[in-house]
C-alpha positions as a printed Julia matrix, in Angstrom:
83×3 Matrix{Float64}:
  6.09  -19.24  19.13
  4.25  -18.58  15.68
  5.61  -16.28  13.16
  4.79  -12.84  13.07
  3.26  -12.33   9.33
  2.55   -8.63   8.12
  1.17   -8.23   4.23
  1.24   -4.52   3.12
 -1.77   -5.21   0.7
 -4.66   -3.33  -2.02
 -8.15   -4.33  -2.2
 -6.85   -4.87  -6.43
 -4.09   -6.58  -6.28
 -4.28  -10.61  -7.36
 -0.73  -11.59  -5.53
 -2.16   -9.94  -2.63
 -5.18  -12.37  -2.31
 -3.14  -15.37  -3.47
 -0.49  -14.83  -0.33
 -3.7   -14.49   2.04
 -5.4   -17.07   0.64
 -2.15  -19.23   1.26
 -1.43  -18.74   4.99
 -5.09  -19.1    5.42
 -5.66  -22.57   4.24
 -2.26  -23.42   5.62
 -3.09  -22.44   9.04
 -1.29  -19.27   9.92
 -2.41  -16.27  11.04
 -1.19  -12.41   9.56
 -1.72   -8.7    9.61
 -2.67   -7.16   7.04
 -2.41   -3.47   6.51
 -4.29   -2.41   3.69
 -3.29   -0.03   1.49
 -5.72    0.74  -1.56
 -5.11    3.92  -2.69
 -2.21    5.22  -0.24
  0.3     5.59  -2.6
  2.86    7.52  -0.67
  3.36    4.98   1.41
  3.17    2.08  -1.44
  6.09    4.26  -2.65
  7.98    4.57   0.76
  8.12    0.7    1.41
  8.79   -0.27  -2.24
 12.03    2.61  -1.7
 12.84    1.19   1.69
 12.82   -2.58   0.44
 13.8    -2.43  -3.11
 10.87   -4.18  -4.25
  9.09   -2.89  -7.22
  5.31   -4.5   -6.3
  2.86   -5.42  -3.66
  1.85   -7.53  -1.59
  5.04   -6.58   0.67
  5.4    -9.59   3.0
  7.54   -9.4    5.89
  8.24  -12.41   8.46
  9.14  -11.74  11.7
  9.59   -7.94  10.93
 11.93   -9.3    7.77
 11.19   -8.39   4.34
 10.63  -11.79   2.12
  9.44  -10.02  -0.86
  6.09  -10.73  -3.07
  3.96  -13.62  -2.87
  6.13  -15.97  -5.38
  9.28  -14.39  -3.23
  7.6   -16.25  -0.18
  6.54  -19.65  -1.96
 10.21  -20.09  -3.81
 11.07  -19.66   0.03
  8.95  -21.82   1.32
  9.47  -24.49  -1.0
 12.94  -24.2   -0.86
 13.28  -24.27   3.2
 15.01  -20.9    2.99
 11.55  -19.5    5.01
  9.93  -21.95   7.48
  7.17  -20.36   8.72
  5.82  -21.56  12.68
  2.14  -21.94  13.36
């Protein structure tokens, strides 16, 4: 069973293309839910996960954190993610 990916994004945001452009050549698939300009609800998930920046990345509905949260994961074996 592949991992379920979901990337709280903005059209704006460098960290956000870098994570897509990552699981893309790598193979896996994600949702993305775009959020350019909706900055209540930027707000509500950066309250509700502590994290102070987007992209949001959560794996299997966990929160990993940022883009360089989810590569120092990766590379460390802490997050294996399944195609």
């Amino acid at each position: 069973m592949s991992s379920k990916i979901v990337i709280y994004s903005a059209n704006n945001c460098p960290y956000c293309r870098k994570a897509k452009n990552y699981l893309e050549q790598n193979g896996f698939t994600y949702n993305e839910i775009d959020l350019t300009g909706n900055y209540d609800k930027i707000d509500e998930l950066k309250q509700s996960t502590g994290h102070k920046t987007i992209p949001l990345i959560f794996v299997d509905d966990q929160f990993v954190g940022g883009y360089t949260d989810m590569i120092e994961k990766i590379n460390s074996g802490e997050l294996v993610l399944r195609q």
